[in-house]
N, C-alpha and C positions, 0 to 999 in steps of 0.2 A: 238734283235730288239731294236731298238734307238728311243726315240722321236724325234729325229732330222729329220728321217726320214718319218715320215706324213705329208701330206699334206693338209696342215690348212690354209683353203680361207676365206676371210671374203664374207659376200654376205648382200642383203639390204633386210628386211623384210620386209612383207606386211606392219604393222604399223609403218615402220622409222627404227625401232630397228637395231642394227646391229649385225650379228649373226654369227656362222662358218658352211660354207657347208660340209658335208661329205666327207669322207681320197678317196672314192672309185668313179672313175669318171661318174659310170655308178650307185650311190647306188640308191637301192629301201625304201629309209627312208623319210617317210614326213617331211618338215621342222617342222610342229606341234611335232614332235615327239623325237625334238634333243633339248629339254628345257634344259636336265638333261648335257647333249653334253656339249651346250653352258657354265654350270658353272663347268664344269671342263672339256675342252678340252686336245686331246694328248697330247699337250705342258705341261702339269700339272701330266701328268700320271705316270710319275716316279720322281716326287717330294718326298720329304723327309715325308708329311704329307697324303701319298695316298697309297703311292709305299708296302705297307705290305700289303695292299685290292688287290690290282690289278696287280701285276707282276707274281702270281700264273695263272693267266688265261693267261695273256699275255706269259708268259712261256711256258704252255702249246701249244697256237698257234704258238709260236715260233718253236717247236718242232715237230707240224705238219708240218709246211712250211718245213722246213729243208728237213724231209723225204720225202715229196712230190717233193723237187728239187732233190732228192739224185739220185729218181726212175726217173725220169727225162733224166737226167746226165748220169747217167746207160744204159738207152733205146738208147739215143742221140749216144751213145759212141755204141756202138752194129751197131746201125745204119750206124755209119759214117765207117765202118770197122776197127776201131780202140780197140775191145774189140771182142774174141771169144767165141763161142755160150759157152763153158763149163765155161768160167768166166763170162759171163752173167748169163747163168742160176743160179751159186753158190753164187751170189751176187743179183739177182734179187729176188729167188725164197720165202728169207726167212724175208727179208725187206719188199714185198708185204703183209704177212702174219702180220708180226708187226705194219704194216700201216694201215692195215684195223682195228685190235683189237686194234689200241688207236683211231683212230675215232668212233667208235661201241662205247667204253666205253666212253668217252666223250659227246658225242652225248646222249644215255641213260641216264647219270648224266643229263645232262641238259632238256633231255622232262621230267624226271619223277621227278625232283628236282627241279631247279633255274629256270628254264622256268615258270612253274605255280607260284612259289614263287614270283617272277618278277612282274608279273601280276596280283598278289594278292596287291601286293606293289603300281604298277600304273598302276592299270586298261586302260590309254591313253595309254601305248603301246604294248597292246594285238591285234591291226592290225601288227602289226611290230614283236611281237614274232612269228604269224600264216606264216608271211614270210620265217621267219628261221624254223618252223618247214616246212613248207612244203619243204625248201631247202634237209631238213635231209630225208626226204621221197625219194628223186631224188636221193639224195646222197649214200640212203641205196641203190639203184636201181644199181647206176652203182662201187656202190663196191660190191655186188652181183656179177656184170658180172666182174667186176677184180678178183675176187677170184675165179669163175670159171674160166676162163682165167689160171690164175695160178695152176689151179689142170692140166690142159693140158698141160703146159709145165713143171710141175714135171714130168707126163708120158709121156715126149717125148725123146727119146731115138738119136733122130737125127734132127739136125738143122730144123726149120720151122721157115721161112720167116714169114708166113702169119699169123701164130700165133703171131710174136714177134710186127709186124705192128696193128695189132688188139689190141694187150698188151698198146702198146705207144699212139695210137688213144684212149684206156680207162682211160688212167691217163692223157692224155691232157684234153679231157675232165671232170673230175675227177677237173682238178688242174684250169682249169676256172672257175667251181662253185664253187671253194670251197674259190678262192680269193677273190669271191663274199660277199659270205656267209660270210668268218670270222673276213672280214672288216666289214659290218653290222653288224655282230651280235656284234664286239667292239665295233662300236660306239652305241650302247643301252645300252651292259651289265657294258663295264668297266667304265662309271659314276654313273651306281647303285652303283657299289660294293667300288668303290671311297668314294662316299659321303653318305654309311649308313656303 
């Protein structure tokens, strides 16, 4: 992931001020709550005097996008009849599995770690961290239903459509909140951890 690639708009504050709107076009972040944003925007984020705070996280998310296009890619390819159900399944079933256990662990780090810590830090964006956890609540939900999803087609012994279309319609959805999610949750977490 490149800083080149954010998208850093300026926009006009209530009092004059001029400020940067959020990377996500649809974010759920109040302007009140991008102070931290504003003195170290993405364009700063892999600079020489940041970049050892904050490329561990970004990393991270990097790592999740990737697997989330991979499973994607995979489904797509299945789909278009371009990939057979036993190279699907032997390429889907154990990626699913490693997908869910680095979100679970991630996610866990952060309610029970940096999230409160965060908050402890600047009380102002404790509306804005209940956002991301509630995101993680949805998120446990429908990687619940991917992982059941996936014990079904480890015990499927013969092509199912309708399970494979069920599989794709949960990681589409899956991979729209989660674009959501880990674009807000950068622009909160990766100027904490910047600039302390």
């Amino acid at each position: 992931m490149a800083a080149s690639n954010h998208n850093v708009t300026s926009q006009e504050l209530p009092n004059g001020a001029s400020g940067l709107s959020p990377r996500h076009p649809d974010s759920r972040l109040e302007t009140d709550w991008l102070f931290l944003y504003d003195q170290l925007p993405p364009t700063d984020w892999f600079k020489a005097d940041y970049v050892y705070k904050t490329s561990g996280w970004l990393n991270i998310h990097a790592d999740i996008r990737q697997r989330q296009r991979t499973l994607i890619e995979i489904s797509g390819a299945y789909r278009m009849n371009n990939l057979e159900w036993s190279a699907y399944r032997t390429q889907t079933l154990p990626r699913i599995n490693q997908y869910i256990l680095k979100l679970h662990h991630h996610h866990n780090i952060e309610d029970q770690a940096y999230f409160p810590t965060f908050i402890r830090m600047y009380p102002q964006l404790k509306a804005g961290f209940e956002i991301l956890d509630r995101d993680h609540v949805h998120l446990d939900a429908l990687l619940n239903e991917l992982q059941a999803l996936n014990g079904h087609l480890a015990k499927s012994d013969v092509e199912d459509k309708a399970l494979t279309e069920q599989l794709h319609q949960t990681l589409v959805n899956v991979s729209v909140l989660l674009s959501q999610h880990l674009t807000d949750e950068e622009d909160l977490v990766i100027p904490i951890l910047g600039l302390n």
